[in-house]
Phi, psi and omega in degrees: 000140183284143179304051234337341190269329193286300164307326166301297187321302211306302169301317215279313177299329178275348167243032165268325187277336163301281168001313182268333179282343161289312210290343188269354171245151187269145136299136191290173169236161200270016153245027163222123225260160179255025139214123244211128217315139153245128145289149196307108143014086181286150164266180201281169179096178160327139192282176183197119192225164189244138188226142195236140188243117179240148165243152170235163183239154183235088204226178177268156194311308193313304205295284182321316180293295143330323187263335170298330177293307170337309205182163177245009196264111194283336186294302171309323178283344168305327205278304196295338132312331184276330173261003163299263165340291173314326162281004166071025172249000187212143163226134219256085221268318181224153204216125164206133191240126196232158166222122129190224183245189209294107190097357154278164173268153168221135200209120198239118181238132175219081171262148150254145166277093200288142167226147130264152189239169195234337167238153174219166184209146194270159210255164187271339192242166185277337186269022172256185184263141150351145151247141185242207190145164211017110205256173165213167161233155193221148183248133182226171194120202194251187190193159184198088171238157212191110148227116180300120164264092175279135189245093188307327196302299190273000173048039188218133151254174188215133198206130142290116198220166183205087178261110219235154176192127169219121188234163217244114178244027161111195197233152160231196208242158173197115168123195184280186178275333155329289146262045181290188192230071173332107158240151148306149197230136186252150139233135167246149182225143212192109196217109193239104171209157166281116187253163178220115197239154181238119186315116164083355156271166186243136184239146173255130200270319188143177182266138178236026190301162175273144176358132173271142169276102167314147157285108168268147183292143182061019151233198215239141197321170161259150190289192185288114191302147162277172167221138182257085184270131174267116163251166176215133170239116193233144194249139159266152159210118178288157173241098178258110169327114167308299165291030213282182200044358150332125134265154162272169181274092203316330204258348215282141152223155228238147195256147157232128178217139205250155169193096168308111188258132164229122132222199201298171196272318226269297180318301192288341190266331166285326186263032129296356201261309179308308198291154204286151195249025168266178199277149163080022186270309182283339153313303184291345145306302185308300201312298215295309215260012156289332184291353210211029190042015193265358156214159203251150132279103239224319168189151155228161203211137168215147183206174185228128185208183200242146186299135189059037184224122170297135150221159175218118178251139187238123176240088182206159171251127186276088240240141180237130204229136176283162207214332181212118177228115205214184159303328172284301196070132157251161192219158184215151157286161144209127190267144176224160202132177171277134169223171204224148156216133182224142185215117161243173200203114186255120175283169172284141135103045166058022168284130165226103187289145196213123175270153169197149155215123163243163205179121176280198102214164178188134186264117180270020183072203203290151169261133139329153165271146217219028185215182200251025173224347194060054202300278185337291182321000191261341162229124225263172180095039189232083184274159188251077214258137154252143180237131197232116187203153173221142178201104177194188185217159200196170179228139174218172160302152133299126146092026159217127183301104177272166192254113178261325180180205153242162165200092210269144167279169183286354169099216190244095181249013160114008164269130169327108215035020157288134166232150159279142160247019163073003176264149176237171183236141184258113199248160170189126154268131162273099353121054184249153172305119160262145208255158209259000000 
């Protein structure tokens, strides 16, 4: 048996050395946590971002139907479209295009903004205007949200995807000839699916056709309807280090210069189709057809930040619009202009991973009236914003030009003097180190 002075000692010694083995690790504190956010793992090899292309075609029911019945084979039906088209029988109304990388959400909106009002109050003398109030907006034009899982074993992705087309089909009168009340009429057009797609094939996606006209007793039959097939094409692009076993620099800090391209639609869908699905290859069509005027440079944006740090630069005009118009009034903001937000993370060996939303917007003035009364013009405070935004991530080279998507105006979507103009707009980030 141990001796009593050993027993005693014996604890005591053994919690004076916990005590001390606490006192030599620090505690986190709670605004510095004890361990601190990491992004996920890259796996090895080349970065990898995907870039997905929907055409949409606009042609007649019958013509459409033949052709899908003709072959299952998407490519043919694409090819049969395209001579279709060459022939003035299918037009070839939308072209959007995204980059981002494997397992992100990505989301490209080229809307108008309907504002409306949801209350009304009849004004006391008649020769005055209405009162409106609680107003809404509804965005019409095209939407693209799409997220790729890609699988090198099988070489195949599986994408969650939300292709969207919505048009402003008038207003209407609702209450007395005294007192209307304007609501608006939508067509959605709406395609929500898991597509499993093959890299460099072309896939037929579904129909984005408009409301079918039923036959009714006593009208006159309806003629052949249009119908809207979407095809879509997704290309990889590897991002292979330039530098490899480069470090990177903890401290770098990094140049972004954002830069918009427009030219025709027709031009833009051969060099997605043409061009090397390596970084700068579709930039670098676009550059050869600006040099030669076939396409403009329509805006650019530059800002400077520290490697992992948000930054935003904003070019806007702050436009103040009534939300209740009575005597008194209420007002609301809207900023309209360009802005860029970017948040980067510069890797070894000159890799840079880029979080972004660059977003257009521009106030078209007052909205028409779009119905056979100009219902809208009868309330005034009813402004027309257009919006062009990408919200996605991407890997680019440092000092090589990436392709971020498109940001197409919305086209002739059912607004009073909107035409399509047959043009697309191209966005691409440059990325470089400023040097100390």
């Amino acid at each position: 048996m141990k001796p009593l002075r050993m027993r005693i000692l014996l604890p005591v010694a053994l919690a004076m050395a916990v005590v001390a083995l606490h006192a030599q690790s620090p505690k986190p504190t709670p605004t510095q946590p004890a361990v601190p956010p990491t992004r996920p793992l890259k796996a090895q090899g080349p970065a990898l971002n995907l870039r997905f292309t929907v055409e949409v075609y606009t042609l007649g029911q019958s013509d459409a139907n033949r052709l899908l019945e003709a072959s299952t084979d998407d490519a043919s039906r694409h090819s049969r479209v395209l001579e279709l088209a060459a022939k003035g029988k299918a037009h070839f109304e939308t072209l959007i295009t995204d980059v981002t990388r494997n397992g992100q959400r990505s989301v490209v909106e080229q809307v108008h903004e309907v504002r409306y009002p949801t209350g009304f109050k009849q004004a006391a003398d008649k020769g005055t205007p209405n009162i409106t109030f609680g107003y809404e907006t509804r965005n019409i034009g095209g939407t693209l949200e799409w997220e790729p899982i890609f699988s090198a074993s099988s070489k195949s992705c599986e994408m969650n995807m939300v292709l969207q087309l919505i048009q402003l089909a008038g207003f209407r009168d609702e209450g007395t000839q005294d007192f209307p009340k304007g609501q608006p009429t939508f067509a959605t057009q709406k395609l929500t699916a898991t597509q499993a797609l093959s890299p460099g094939r072309m896939a037929f996606l579904g129909t984005l056709s408009k409301a079918p006209q039923i036959e009714e007793p006593g009208l006159k039959p309806p003629q052949d309807q249009e119908v809207r097939l979407a095809f879509g094409h997704l290309d990889l692009m590897e991002v292979a280090s330039a530098n490899p076993g480069g470090q990177a620099v903890p401290a770098a800090f990094l140049e972004h210069r954002l830069s918009l391209y427009s030219l025709n639609r027709e031009v833009a869908r051969e060099i997605l189709a043409a061009a090397e699905t390596k970084p700068g290859g579709c930039y670098a069509a676009v550059r050869t057809l600006a040099d030669h005027g076939q396409a403009r440079l329509e805006r650019f944006a530059s800002l400077r930040t520290k490697s992992g740090q948000r930054a935003v630069v904003e070019e806007i005009k702050e436009i103040r619009s009534q939300t209740y118009n009575s005597k008194a009034g209420m007002f609301e903001t809207r900023n309209s202009g360009l802005t860029l937000e970017i948040e980067p993370l510069l890797e070894p060996g000159n890799i840079v991973d880029i979080n972004l939303v660059p977003q257009l917007v521009l106030f078209l003035g007052d909205m028409q009236g779009t119905g056979p009364s100009g219902v809208i013009a009868k309330y005034p405070g009813t402004p027309l914003y257009e919006t062009r935004k990408v919200t996605t991530s991407l890997t680019a080279n440092v000092g090589e030009q990436a392709l971020i998507g498109t940001f197409n105006p919305p086209g002739d979507d059912g607004l009073s003097g909107q035409k399509d103009a047959g043009r697309v707009w191209l966005g691409f980030i440059l990325t470089t180190v400023v040097k100390p």
